[in-house]
Each structure stands twice: as C-alpha cells, then as structure tokens.
Residue, then its C-alpha position, 0 to 999 in steps of 0.5 A: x621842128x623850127x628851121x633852126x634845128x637842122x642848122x644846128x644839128x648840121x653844125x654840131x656833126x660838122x664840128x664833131x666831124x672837124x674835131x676828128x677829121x684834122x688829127x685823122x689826117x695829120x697824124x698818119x703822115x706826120x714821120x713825113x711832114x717831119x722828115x726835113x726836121x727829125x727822123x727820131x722816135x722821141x720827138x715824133x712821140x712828144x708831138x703826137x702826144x702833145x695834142x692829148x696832154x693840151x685837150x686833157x688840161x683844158x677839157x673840163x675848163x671848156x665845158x664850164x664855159x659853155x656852161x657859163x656862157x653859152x655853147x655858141x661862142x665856146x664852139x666858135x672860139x675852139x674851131x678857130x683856134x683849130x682853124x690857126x694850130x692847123x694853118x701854123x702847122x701847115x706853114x711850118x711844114x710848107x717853109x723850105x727853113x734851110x734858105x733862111x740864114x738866120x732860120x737854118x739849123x735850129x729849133x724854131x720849126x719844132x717850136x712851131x710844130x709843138x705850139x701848132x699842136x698844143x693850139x689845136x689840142x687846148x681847141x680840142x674840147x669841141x667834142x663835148x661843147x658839141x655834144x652838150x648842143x646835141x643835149x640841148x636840142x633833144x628831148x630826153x627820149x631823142x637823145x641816144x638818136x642825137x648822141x648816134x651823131x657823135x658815132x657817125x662822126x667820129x667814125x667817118x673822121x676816121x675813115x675820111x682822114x686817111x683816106x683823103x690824107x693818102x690821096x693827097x699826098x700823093x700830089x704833095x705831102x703838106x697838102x693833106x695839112x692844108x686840106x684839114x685847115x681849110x675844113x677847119x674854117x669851113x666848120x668856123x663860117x658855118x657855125x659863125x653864120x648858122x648856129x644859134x644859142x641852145x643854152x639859153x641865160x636862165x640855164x646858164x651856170x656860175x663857173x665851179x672852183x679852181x680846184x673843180x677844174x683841175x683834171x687831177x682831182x677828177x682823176x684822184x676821185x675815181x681812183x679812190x672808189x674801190x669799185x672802179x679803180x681796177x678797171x680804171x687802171x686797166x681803161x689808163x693802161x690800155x691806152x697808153x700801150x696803145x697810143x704808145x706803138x701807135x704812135x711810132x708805126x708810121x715811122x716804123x713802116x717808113x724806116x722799116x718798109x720804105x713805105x710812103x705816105x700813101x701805104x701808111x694812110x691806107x693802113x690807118x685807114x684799114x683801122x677807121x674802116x673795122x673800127x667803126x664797123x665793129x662799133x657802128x654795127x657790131x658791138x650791141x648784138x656781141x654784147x648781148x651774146x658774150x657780155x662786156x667781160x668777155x668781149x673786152x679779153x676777147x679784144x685784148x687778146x686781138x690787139x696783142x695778136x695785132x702787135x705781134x703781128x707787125x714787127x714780124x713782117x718782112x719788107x717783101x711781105x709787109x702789105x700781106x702782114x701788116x694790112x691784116x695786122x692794123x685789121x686785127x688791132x682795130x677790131x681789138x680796140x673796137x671791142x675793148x674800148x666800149x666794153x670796158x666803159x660799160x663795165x666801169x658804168x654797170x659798177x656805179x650807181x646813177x648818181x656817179x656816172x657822169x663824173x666816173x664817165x668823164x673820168x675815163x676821157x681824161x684816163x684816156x687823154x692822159x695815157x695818150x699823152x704819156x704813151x707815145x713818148x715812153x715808146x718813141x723812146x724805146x724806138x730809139x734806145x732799144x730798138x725799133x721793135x721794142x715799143x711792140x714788145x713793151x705795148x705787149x707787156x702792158x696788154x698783158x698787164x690790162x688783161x690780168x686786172x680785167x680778168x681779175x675782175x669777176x662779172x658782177x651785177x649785170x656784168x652777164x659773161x653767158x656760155x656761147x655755147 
C-alpha cells in the first residue's frame, strides 16, 4: 500500500462522514433555529426538503464531472460549497434581525435560510464522487470492504449528529450549526492538502447529453420497465410518507410536548443508534433467514406501528411512548430500505443495475423533497396529528404493491418456522 492511500481512504470517509454529519445535526434542531422566523408546518416543510429536490437536480451533473475532470476538484468544489450553505445558515440563524430597521419584519432570513439549504444540497453530491474514489483505489475483490466505509460513515453521521446537535445546544441552539461548519472546512483542509487524484486522464470521460443528465429521464426509464415499476413506485411512496411525518416530528414534539432541543436530538439520535444497528449487523443474517420480501412487510408494519405510536403519547407519557416509537420507526426503515433495493436488484439483469440503482436514489431524493411540504401542510390545515394518519395511508398503500409482488427468482420468503 503506497502512503497515499491511507490519506485518500481518510478523505473519502471524512467526506462521506461530512455529507451526513451537517444534516444529522440541523435538522432535528431546525423548528428551534426557526422559532424567531416561523412556527408553521409548511415553511419548516419546504426547508427540510429544499436540501433533496437541490441533490436530486444536480446528482447526476456531479458525477459526470468527476468523471470528466477528476474526482479531486469535484469533492473539493462540493465540500466548499457545503462549507458556505452551513456558515450561511449559521449566520442567518445567529443575527438578532429585529435590531435592523431596515431587516425587521420581513422575508430576507427565509431567503437566506433557503438559499443556504439549496447551497448545501446542489453540494450534496459528495457521496457518490466519494464513493467513485473508494472504487477508484480498490481492486475489484477489496470493493465490498471499501464501499463497508460508505455504511460506517452514514452510520455514525447519524448517530454523532444528534448526539453532538443535543449536546450543544444545551449551551446555545445555533451553536450545533457552527460546529457542522466548522467540520465541513475541516473535511475542505484535509481534502485540499491530502487527496491525490484517483482518476487518472487516460480514464477520463467526455461529458454525456444534456438530455443524460436530466434526472427525469432516468426516472421515465425505470418506470417503464414493467419488471420494476411496481416496487419502484413502492421505493418513491415510502419515502415521501416517511420524509414526510419526519420532517414535522420535531415541531410536533415542541408544540405538542414542550420539549426542547435536547430531548428532540435525542430522539433522533434513538433512530441513528437501531438504524445502523439493524443495517451494520442485522440485516444479512434476517435476509438469509426470512428473505428480502418478508423482511420488507415486516419493517413496514414496524414503521406504521411507530407512527401510530407517536401521536397517542400524552405530554405526561411522552418520553415512555415516543423513545420506544422513534425506536420502532428506525428498525422499520432499517428493514425496509435495503430490502426493498434488493428486490428491485434481483428482478434485473447485470447490465441494468447500475442505471435501476442510481434510480432509485433520485426516487428517493424526490419523495424526500415532495413529502416534507405535503405533510407541513396538513400540519397546519388539518391538524398536527394528520401528517401521521396521512404517512399511515401511504404505508399502507407501499404495503399492498409490495405484497402485490409475489417472490420471484431469488426473492426466497422461506417458513421460519
């Protein structure tokens, strides 16, 4: 091994790290870094999903990039820019915009806020630039042991996020928002002073059509393959019902509970904890003894349990019923997200996987963005137990085309008992 490539593995899983890091920590605190803005369901739904629609658009762009140019001044061009959304969003929260005359009383913070997220999301390709380094210094036998980074670091962003997000905002609530920024510039140093180039000119590729990079078409292909289209629907539904109550439960637990931001990120926190638990060490050994299809009803019924859960705690029981609830939620997703890639993989042959795969990433980014506005919405039209009963209604509906999609080849649902 050359003395580059622990550097680059280090930068890859830092990056990797970063990526998740500084939306685990905003977003369980955002209803309270927006408190002094706006207390309505709609607007904290649009921020939360302004982020996905931003990595959405702009995914497939970076990764041509990297292609054309080079991994290095890709990743370093995306961790800057994650470096200025993150410092944008602290300032805007940190500014007492009351005690400017000219500032006072309108629009200009929620300009700020939702140029600051849009900026940290077109940034948000990182991941798959990363991961394209991590392919770059393998060898094909050592890639499942590289890629096990990109687990490892999405697992412990999720659980260090909030962790450190509750902590610190014990002292002051923006101060998690700096702490993110300030990893985010760390991440920037490191990857300006140690990455080398994994892609080297002779691998280089000529930039695709315009109409290549459109991630509609993408997502026009995969749904016309009648193989897939049922579970794909299914992969899209599930996370827009699950992005979607999500994204107002911090703002439920601190209307309906008066909780703070400590008890919020520790609820997030919970999640991270089962999910990459469920994930890092579970899932291979359920797999092989119940099978991707049974395992992916089984988490949805777990998730449906978990939202009904939440809105009937009490404020003198919550901490009993909600910890126990986000628990259930997270073991739920973390059955029924790889799961349900797997079957959509199994029904494909080799030579549509990647295109199927990344697919399924924009689904997801897409039903990220859509979901978080549709249920601020009934959060505040219908009722701030709604967007549960709605996420409810669309589980269900995930449930019925999953299970409308008998096993097939490889799809083993073996008797447990």
């Amino acid at each position: 091994m050359s003395w580059k490539r622990p550097s680059t593995s280090l930068c890859a899983f830092l990056t990797l790290l970063n990526d998740r890091l500084g939306e685990s920590i905003v977003f369980p605190l955002l209803p309270f870094l927006l408190a002094s803005f706006t207390d309505n369901g709609r607007t904290l739904g649009l921020l939360a999903g302004s982020y996905a629609i931003a990595q959405f658009a702009v995914t497939p762009l970076i990764g041509s990039l990297s292609d054309r140019f080079g991994r290095r001044p890709v990743i370093g061009i995306c961790v800057a820019g994650s470096v200025v959304g993150l410092s944008l969003f602290a300032v805007t929260v940190s500014i007492d915009w009351q005690a400017i005359p000219w500032a006072a009383g309108t629009s200009l913070p929620l300009v700020l806020l939702f140029a600051a997220r849009l900026i940290d999301g077109v940034s948000g390709g990182t991941a798959a630039t990363a991961g394209a380094v991590l392919a770059d210094i393998s060898t094909p036998e050592n890639r499942a042991k590289a890629f096990g980074l990109i687990g490892v670091a999405f697992g412990l962003g999720f659980i260090l996020g909030p962790a450190f997000g509750g902590l610190l905002s014990q002292t002051n609530v923006t101060l998690p928002v700096w702490a993110a920024a300030a990893f985010a510039l760390i991440n920037l140093l490191l990857v300006l002073l140690l990455l080398p180039e994994t892609h080297p000119p002779e691998a280089r590729l000529a930039m695709p059509r315009k109409r290549d990079l459109n991630p509609l078409i993408a997502l026009q292909k995969v749904f016309t393959n009648p193989q897939v289209r049922r579970l794909c629907g299914a992969f899209f539904l599930f996370f827009l019902a699950f992005n979607g109550f999500t994204a107002v439960l911090v703002l439920y637990f601190k209307q309906a509970f008066d909780w703070g931001p400590g008890l919020a990120a520790n609820a997030f926190l919970v999640v991270g904890v089962v999910a990459t638990v469920v994930q890092g060490g579970l899932i291979g050994p359920l797999v092989k003894r119940f099978g991707e299809w049974r395992l992916t009803l089984a988490g949805l019924g777990f998730v449906i349990a978990g939202c009904l859960l939440v809105p009937m705690a009490t404020a003198e029981n919550a901490t009993r019923v909600v910890f126990p609830a986000v628990a259930i939620l997270a073991l739920g997703t973390g059955l029924v997200t790889p799961c349900l890639r797997a079957l959509v993989s199994r029904r494909l042959d080799d030579s549509g996987q990647g295109a199927a795969l990344g697919s399924l990433q924009g689904l997801q980014s897409l039903g990220s963005f859509i979901g978080p506005p549709l249920a601020g919405l009934a959060y505040d039209v219908v009722g701030q137990r709604s967007p549960f009963w709605l996420g409810i209604t669309v589980l269900a509906g995930v449930a019925a085309l999953v299970a409308g999609g008998l096993p097939r080849r490889g799809e083993h649902a073996p008797d447990p008992f």
